[in-house]
Every structure is written in structure tokens, then in C-alpha cells.
C-alpha positions in Angstrom: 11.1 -3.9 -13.6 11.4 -6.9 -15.3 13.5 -8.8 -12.3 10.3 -7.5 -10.3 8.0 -10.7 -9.3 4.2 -9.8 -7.5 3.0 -12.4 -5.5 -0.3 -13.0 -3.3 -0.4 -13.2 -0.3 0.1 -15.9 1.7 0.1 -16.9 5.4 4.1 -17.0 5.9 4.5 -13.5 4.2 2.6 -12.1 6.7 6.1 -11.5 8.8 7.2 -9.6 6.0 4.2 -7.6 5.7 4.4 -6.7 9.0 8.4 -6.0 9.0 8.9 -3.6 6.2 6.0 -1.8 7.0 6.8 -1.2 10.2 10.6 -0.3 9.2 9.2 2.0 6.9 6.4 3.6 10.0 9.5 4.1 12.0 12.0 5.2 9.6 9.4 8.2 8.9 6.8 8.2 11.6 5.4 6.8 14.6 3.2 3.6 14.8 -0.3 4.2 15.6 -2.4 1.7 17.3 -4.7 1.5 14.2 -1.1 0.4 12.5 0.0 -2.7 15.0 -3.8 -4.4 14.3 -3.2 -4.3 10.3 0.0 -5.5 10.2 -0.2 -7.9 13.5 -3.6 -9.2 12.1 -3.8 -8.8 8.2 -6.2 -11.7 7.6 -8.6 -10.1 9.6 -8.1 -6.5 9.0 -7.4 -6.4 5.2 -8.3 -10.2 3.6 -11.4 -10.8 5.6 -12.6 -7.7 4.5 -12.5 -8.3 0.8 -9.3 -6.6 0.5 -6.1 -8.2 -0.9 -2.2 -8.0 0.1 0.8 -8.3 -2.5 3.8 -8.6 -2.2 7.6 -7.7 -4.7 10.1 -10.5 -4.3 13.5 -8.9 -6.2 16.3 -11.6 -6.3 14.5 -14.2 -4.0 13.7 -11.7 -1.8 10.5 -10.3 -0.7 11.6 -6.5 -0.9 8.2 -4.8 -0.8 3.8 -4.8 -0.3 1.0 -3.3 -0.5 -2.6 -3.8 0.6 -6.2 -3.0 -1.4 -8.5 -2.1 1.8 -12.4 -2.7 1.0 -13.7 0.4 1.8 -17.5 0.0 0.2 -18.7 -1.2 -2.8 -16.1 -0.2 -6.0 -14.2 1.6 -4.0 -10.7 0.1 -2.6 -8.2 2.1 -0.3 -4.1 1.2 -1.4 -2.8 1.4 2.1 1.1 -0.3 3.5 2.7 0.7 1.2 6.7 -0.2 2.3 9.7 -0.5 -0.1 12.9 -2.2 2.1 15.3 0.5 1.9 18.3 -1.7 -0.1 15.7 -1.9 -2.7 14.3 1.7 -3.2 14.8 3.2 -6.2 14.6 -0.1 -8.2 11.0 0.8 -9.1 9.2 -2.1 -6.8 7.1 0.9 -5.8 5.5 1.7 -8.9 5.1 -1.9 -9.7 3.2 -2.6 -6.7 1.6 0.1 -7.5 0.6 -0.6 -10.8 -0.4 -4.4 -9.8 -2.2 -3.3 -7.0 -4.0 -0.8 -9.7 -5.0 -4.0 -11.7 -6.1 -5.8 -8.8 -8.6 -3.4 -8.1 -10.2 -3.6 -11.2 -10.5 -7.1 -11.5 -12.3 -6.8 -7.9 -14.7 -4.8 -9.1 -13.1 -1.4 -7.9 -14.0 1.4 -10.0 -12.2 4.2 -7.6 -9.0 3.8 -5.3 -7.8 5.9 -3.2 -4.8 6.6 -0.2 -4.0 8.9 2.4 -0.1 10.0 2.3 1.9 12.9 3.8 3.0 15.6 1.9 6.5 15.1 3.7 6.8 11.9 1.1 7.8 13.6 -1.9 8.5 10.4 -4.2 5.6 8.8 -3.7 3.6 11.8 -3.8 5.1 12.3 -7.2 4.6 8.5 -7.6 0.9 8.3 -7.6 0.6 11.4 -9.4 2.2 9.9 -12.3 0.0 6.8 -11.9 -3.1 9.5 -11.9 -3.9 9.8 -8.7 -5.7 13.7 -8.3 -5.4 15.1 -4.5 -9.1 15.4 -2.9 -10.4 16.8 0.4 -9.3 14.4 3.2 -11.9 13.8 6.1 -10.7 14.6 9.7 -8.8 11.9 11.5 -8.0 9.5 9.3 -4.4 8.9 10.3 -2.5 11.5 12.7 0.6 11.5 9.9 -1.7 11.5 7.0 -2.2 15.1 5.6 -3.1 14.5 1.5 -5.8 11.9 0.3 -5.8 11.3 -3.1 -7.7 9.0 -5.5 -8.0 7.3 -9.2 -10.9 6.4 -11.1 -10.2 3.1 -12.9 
């Protein structure tokens, strides 16, 4: 994890936000509508919002990001989640996911919490090793999303 770097956000990633993430929608499901405004429009979906987007850069290359979605006061949603699949199983994931974590808490965040599918075993396994516990989901959320989990920081 060492080779790993975490960056910010910045206007010209947003191409890369937008291309793994949809890579990743595609490799394993469909793209919602919901999907193409958050990744087409980040600034205002995500940033605007109080959230934050980061971003791994492995070698010079931006290989993976994830967003913190403002949801309501102390509690964040970690949401696009995408690993470019040349760099998967390099751990970029989990130290995303552990930046992300730490971003949170310096926000102000005191819970976090994501919708996955159970068909995602890694990252299922992922978050539970980071703590997340699996909670009720409400209806409608996302059509592909059938587990919500969350962490209290």
C-alpha cells in the first residue's frame, strides 16, 4: 500500500471519476439514471453538497475513487466506489477505503454508511473487515443495491 498515493479531487480528475466508475457499473451492472448525474456532474451532486471525492494514483496513474456523500448532519454515505481492473487486488480498495474513513471524521461524520450487493463478495468482505455491520436498507435506494451497511467512527 505504500506505492498507493490519495489525492483530492480536482476538476481534471473528474474524467476519471466518471470512467472507472462507469467501467466498473458496466462490468457488473447496469447504469441507472441516478448514476450518469453523479458521475457526469460530481461538483454538483457530491462536492456542493458537503461531500468529498478521492482519488488512488498507483505508478502515475489514477487507478481508483471513491466519494463521501453528505447525507445529514454526521452522517456521510461512501458511495463510487471503482478499482480499474489492472489494478485490483493491489489493495487501492481498502486504502480508499480507509482514507475515505479518515475523511469523514475530520468532517465531522460520526456514522458512514453504503449500499452494496451481496453479489460483490470482496468488497462485502472488505468493509466488514473495516467494521462495517449490515443494517436494514430502505426501499429503493438503488435497483442493484440489496445490503446497506454502516460504521460508527
Amino acid at each position: 500500500m505504500e506505492n498507493i498515493r490519495i489525492l483530492s479531487y480536482r476538476p481534471e480528475f473528474q474524467k476519471y471519476f466518471e470512467s472507472i466508475n462507469k467501467e466498473w457499473l458496466n462490468a457488473h451492472f447496469a447504469i441507472e439514471p441516478i448514476d450518469i448525474e453523479v458521475l457526469e456532474n460530481p461538483e454538483r451532486s457530491i462536492l456542493d453538497n458537503g461531500g468529498t471525492i478521492i482519488f488512488a494514483e498507483l505508478q502515475g496513474e489514477i487507478v481508483g475513487t471513491v466519494a463521501l456523500r453528505f447525507q445529514e448532519k454526521g452522517v456521510y454515505e461512501m458511495t463510487k466506489m471503482g478499482v480499474l481492473p489492472a489494478a485490483q487486488g493491489k489493495k487501492v480498495g481498502w486504502a480508499l477505503a480507509l482514507a475515505i474513513l479518515e475523511q469523514a471524521k475530520a468532517m465531522g461524520g460520526e456514522k458512514v454508511v453504503l449500499y452494496s450487493s451481496r453479489k460483490l463478495v470482496p468488497a462485502i468482505g472488505m468493509y466488514r473487515k473495516l467494521g462495517f455491520q449490515e443494517v436494514l436498507p430502505e426501499e429503493g435506494k438503488y435497483s442493484r443495491c440489496d445490503i446497506k451497511m454502516e460504521i460508527n467512527l
